[in-house]
N, CA, C and O atoms as a GROMACS GRO file, in nm:
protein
  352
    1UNK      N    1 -10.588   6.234 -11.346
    1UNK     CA    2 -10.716   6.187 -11.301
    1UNK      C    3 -10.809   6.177 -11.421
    1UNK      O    4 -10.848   6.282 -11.473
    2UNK      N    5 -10.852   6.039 -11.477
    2UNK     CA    6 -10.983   6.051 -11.542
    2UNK      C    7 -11.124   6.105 -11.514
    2UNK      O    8 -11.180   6.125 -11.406
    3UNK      N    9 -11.155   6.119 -11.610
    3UNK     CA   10 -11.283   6.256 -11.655
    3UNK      C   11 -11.382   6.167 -11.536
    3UNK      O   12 -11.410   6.206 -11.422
    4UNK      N   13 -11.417   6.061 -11.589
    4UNK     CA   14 -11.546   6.035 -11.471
    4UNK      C   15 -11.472   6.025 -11.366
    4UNK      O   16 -11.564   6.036 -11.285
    5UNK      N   17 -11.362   6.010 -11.290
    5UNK     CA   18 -11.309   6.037 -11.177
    5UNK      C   19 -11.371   6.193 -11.100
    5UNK      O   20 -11.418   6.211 -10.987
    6UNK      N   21 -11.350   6.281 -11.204
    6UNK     CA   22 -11.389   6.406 -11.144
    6UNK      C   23 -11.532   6.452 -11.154
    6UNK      O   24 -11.577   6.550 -11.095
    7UNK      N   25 -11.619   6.351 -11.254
    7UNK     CA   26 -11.750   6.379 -11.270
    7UNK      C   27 -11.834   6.341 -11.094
    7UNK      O   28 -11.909   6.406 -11.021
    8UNK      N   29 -11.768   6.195 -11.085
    8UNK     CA   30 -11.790   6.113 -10.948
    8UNK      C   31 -11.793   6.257 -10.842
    8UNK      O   32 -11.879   6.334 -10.800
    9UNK      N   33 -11.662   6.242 -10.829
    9UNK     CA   34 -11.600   6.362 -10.718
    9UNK      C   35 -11.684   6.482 -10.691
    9UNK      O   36 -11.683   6.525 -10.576
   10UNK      N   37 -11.778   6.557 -10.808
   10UNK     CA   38 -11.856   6.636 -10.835
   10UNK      C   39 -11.928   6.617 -10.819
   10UNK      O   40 -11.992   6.714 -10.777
   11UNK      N   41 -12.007   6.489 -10.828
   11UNK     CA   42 -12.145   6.430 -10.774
   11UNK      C   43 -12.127   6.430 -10.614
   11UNK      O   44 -12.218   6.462 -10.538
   12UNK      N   45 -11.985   6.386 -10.567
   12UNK     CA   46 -11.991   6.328 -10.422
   12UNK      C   47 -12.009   6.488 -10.346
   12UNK      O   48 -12.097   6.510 -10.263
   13UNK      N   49 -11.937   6.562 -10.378
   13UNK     CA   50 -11.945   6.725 -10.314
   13UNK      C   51 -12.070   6.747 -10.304
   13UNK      O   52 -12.132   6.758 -10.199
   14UNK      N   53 -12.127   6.757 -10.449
   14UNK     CA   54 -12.256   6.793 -10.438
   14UNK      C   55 -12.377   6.722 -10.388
   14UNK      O   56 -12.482   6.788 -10.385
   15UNK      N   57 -12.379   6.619 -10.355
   15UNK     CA   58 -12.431   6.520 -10.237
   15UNK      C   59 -12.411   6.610 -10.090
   15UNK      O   60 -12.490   6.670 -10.016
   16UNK      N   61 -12.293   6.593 -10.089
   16UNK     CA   62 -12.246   6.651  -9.955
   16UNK      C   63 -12.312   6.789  -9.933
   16UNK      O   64 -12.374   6.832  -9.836
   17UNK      N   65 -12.278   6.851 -10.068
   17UNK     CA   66 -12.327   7.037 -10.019
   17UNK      C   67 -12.504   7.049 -10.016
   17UNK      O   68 -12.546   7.164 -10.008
   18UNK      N   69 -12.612   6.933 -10.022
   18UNK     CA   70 -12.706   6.910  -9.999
   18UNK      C   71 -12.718   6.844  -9.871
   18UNK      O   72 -12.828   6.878  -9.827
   19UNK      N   73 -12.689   6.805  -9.829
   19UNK     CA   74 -12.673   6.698  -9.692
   19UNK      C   75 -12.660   6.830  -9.581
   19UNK      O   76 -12.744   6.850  -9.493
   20UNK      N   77 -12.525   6.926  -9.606
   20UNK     CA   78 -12.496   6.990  -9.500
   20UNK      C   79 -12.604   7.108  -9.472
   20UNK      O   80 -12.653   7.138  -9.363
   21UNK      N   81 -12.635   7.184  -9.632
   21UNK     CA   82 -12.749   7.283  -9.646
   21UNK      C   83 -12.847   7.230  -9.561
   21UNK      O   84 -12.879   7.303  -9.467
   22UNK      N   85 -12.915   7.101  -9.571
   22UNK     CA   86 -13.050   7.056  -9.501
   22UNK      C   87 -12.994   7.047  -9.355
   22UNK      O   88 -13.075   7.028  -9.264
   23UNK      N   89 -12.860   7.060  -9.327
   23UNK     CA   90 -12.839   7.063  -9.170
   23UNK      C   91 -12.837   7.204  -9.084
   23UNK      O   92 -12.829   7.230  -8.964
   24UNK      N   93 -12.848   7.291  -9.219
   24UNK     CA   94 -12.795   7.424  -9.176
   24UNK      C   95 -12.636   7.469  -9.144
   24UNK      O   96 -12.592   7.565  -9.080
   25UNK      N   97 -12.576   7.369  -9.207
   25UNK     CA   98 -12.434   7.366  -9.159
   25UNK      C   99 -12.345   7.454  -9.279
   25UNK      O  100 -12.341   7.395  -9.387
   26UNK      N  101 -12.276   7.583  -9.274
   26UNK     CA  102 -12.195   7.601  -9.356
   26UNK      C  103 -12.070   7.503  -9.487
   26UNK      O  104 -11.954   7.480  -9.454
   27UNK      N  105 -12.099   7.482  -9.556
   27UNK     CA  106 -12.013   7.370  -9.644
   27UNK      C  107 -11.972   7.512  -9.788
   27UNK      O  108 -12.027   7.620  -9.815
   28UNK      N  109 -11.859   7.441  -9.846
   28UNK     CA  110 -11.738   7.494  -9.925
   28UNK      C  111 -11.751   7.400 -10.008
   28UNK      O  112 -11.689   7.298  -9.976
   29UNK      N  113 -11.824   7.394 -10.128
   29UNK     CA  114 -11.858   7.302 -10.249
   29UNK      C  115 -11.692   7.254 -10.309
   29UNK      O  116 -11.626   7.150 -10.316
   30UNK      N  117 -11.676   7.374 -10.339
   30UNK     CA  118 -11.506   7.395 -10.409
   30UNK      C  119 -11.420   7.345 -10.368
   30UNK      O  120 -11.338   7.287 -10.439
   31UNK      N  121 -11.409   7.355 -10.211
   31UNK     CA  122 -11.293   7.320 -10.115
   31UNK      C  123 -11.317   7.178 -10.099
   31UNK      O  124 -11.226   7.099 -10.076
   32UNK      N  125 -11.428   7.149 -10.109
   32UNK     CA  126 -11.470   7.016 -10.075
   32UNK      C  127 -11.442   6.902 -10.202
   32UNK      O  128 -11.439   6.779 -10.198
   33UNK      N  129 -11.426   6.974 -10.290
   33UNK     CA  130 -11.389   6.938 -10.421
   33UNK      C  131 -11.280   6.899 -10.451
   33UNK      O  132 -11.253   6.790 -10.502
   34UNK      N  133 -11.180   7.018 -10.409
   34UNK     CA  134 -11.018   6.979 -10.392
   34UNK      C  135 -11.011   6.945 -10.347
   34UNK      O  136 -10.909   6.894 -10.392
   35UNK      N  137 -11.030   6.871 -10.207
   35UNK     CA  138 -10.998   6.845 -10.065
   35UNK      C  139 -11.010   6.632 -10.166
   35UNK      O  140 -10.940   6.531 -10.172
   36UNK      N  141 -11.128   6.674 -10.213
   36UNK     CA  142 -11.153   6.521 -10.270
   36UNK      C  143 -11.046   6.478 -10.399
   36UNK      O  144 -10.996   6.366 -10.401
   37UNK      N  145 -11.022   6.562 -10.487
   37UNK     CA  146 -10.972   6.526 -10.576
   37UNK      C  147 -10.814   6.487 -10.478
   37UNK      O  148 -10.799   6.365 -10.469
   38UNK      N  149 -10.737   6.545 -10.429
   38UNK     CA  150 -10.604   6.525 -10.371
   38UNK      C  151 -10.637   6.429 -10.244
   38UNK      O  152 -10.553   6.339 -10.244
   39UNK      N  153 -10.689   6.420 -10.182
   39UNK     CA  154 -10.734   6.261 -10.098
   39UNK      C  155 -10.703   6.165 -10.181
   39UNK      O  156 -10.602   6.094 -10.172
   40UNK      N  157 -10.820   6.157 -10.299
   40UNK     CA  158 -10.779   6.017 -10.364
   40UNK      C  159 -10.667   6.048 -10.470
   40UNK      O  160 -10.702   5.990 -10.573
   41UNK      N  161 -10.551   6.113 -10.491
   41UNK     CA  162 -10.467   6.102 -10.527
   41UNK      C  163 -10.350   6.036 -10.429
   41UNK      O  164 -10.256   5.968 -10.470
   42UNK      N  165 -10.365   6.058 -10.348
   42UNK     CA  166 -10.272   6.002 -10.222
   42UNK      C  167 -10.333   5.898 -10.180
   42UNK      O  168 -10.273   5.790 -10.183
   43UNK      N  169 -10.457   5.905 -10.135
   43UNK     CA  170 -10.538   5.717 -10.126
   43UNK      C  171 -10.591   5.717 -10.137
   43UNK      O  172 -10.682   5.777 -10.079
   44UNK      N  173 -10.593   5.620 -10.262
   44UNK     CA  174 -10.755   5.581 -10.391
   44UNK      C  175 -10.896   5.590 -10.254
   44UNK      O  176 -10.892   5.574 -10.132
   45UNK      N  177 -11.006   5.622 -10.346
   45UNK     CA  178 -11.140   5.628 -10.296
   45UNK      C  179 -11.209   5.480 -10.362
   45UNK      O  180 -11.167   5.421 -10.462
   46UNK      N  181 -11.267   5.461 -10.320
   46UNK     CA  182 -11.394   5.367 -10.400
   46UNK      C  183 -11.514   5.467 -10.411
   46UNK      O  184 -11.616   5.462 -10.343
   47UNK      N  185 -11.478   5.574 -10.526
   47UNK     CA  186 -11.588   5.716 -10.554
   47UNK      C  187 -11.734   5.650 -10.520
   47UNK      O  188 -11.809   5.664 -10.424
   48UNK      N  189 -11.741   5.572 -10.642
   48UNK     CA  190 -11.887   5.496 -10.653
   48UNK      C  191 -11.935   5.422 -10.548
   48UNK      O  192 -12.038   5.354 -10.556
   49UNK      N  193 -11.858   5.432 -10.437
   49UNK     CA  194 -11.892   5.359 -10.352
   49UNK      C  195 -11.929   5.472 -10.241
   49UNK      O  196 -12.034   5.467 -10.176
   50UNK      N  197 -11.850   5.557 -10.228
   50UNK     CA  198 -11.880   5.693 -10.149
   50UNK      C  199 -11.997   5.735 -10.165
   50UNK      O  200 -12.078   5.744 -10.072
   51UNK      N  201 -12.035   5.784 -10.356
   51UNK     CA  202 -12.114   5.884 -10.395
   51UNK      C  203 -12.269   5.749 -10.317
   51UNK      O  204 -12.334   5.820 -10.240
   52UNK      N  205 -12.297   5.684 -10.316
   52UNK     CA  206 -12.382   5.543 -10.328
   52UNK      C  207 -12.378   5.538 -10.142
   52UNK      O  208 -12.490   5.506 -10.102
   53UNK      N  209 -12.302   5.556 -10.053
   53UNK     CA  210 -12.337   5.539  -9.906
   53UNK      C  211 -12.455   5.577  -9.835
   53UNK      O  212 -12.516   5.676  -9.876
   54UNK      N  213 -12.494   5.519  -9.742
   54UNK     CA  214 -12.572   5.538  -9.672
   54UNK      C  215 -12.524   5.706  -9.570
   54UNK      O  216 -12.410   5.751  -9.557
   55UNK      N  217 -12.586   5.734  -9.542
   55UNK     CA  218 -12.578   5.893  -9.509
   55UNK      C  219 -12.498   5.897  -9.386
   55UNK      O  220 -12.435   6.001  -9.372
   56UNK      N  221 -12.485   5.818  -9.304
   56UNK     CA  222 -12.387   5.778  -9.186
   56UNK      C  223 -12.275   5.771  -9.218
   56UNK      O  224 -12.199   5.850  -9.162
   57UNK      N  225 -12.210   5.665  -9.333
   57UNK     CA  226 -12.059   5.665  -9.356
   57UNK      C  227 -12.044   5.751  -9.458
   57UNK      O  228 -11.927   5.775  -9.488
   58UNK      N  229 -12.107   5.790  -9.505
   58UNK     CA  230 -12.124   5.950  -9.609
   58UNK      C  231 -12.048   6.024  -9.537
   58UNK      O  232 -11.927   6.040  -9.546
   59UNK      N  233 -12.145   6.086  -9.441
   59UNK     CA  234 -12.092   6.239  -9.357
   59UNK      C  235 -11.973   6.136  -9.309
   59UNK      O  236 -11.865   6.194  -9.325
   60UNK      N  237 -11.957   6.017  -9.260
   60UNK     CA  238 -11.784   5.996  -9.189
   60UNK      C  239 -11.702   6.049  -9.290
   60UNK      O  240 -11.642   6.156  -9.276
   61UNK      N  241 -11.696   5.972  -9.402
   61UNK     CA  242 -11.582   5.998  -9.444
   61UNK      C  243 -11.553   6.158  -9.520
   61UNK      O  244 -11.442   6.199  -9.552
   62UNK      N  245 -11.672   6.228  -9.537
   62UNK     CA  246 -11.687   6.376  -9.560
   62UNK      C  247 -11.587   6.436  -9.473
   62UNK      O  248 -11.473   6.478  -9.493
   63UNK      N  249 -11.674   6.428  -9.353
   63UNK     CA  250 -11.654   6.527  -9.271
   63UNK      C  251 -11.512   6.488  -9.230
   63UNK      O  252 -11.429   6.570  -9.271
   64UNK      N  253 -11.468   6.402  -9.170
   64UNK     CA  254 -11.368   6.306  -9.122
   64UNK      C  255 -11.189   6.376  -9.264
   64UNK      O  256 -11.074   6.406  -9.230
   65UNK      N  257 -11.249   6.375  -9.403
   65UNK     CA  258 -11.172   6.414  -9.456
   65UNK      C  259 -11.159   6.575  -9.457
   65UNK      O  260 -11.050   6.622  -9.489
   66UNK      N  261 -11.289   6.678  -9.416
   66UNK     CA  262 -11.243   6.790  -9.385
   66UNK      C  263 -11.154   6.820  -9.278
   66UNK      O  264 -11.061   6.900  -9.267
   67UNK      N  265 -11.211   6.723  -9.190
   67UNK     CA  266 -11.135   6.812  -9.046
   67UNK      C  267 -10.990   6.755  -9.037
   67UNK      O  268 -10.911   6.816  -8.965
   68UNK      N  269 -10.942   6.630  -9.111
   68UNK     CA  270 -10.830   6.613  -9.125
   68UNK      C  271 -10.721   6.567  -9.238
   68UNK      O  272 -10.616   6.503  -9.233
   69UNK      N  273 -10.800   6.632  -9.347
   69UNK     CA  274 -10.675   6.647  -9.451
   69UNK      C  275 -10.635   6.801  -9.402
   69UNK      O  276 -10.716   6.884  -9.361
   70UNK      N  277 -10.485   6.821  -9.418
   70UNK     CA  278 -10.449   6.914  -9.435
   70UNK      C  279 -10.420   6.982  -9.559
   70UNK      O  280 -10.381   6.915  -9.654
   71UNK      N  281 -10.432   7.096  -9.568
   71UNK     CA  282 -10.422   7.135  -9.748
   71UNK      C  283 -10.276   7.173  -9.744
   71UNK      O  284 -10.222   7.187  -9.854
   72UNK      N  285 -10.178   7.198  -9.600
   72UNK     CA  286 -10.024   7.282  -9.665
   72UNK      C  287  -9.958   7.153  -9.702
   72UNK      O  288  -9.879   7.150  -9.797
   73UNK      N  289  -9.991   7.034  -9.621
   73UNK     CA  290  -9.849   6.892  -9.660
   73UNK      C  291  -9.947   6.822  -9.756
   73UNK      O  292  -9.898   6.739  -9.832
   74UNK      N  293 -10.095   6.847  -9.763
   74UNK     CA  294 -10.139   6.721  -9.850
   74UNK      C  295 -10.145   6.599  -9.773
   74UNK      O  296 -10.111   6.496  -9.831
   75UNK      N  297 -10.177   6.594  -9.674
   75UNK     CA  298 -10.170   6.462  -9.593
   75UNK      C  299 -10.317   6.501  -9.519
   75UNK      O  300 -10.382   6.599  -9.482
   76UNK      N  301 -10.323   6.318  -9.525
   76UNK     CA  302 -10.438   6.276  -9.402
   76UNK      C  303 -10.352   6.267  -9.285
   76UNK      O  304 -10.246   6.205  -9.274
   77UNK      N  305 -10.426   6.352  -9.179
   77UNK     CA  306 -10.332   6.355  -9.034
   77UNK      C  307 -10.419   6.300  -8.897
   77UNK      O  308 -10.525   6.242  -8.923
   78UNK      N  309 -10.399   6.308  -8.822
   78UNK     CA  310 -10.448   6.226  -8.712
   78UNK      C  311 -10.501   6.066  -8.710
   78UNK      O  312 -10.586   6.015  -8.636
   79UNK      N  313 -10.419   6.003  -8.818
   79UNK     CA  314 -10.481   5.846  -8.804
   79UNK      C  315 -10.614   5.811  -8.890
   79UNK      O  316 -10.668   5.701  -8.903
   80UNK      N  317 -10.655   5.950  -8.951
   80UNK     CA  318 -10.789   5.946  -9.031
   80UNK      C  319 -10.773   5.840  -9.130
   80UNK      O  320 -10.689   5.860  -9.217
   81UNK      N  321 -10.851   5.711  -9.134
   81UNK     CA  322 -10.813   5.646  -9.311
   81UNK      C  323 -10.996   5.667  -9.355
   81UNK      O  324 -11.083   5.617  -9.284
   82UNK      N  325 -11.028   5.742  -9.471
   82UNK     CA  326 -11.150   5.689  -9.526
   82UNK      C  327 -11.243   5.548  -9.572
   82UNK      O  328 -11.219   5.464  -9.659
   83UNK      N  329 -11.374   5.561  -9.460
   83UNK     CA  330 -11.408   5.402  -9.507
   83UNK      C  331 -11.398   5.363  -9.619
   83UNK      O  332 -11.383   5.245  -9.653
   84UNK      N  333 -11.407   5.470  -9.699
   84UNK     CA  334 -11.383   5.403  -9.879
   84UNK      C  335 -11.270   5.423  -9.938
   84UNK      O  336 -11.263   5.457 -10.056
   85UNK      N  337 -11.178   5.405  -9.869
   85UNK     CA  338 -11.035   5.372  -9.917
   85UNK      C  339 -11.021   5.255  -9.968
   85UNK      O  340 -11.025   5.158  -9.892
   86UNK      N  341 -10.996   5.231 -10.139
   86UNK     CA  342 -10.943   5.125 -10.128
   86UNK      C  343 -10.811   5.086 -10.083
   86UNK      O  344 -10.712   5.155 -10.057
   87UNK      N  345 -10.837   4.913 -10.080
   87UNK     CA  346 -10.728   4.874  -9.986
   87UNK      C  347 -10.601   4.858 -10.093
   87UNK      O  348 -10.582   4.858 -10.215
   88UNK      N  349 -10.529   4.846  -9.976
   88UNK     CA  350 -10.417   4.901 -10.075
   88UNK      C  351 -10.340   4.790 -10.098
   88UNK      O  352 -10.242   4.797 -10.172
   0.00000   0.00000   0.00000
């Protein structure tokens, strides 16, 4: 993974771990971190396009990638694809 790959990724968490704080919602900066870096290793992100969303498809594809990446296989499970997947 290139360096601004993970700078992005770091910006996008930390977007996120502001978003959820102002919700009062418990968030995992770190986890949310890995969870991102191994997503788009398995299917590319459009980062800059994530970190840059409107706060609606933000939290989708956030949240959407917590509740269904799994961390033991490394897979997106239940049909989840991220809106900012690029296409493949």
């Amino acid at each position: 993974m290139k360096l601004q790959e993970l700078k992005t990724i770091t910006a996008i968490s930390r977007r996120a771990q502001s978003l959820f704080d102002t919700a009062g919602i418990h968030f995992d900066h770190l986890s949310t971190t890995m969870d991102l870096e191994k997503v788009h290793e398995i299917s590319p992100l459009d980062l800059g396009a994530l970190l840059n969303a409107d706060q609606g498809n933000f939290g989708h594809d956030i949240t959407g990638i917590y509740n269904h990446f799994n961390r033991q296989t490394g897979q997106l499970e239940n049909c989840f694809v991220p809106r900012y997947s690029k296409p493949v």
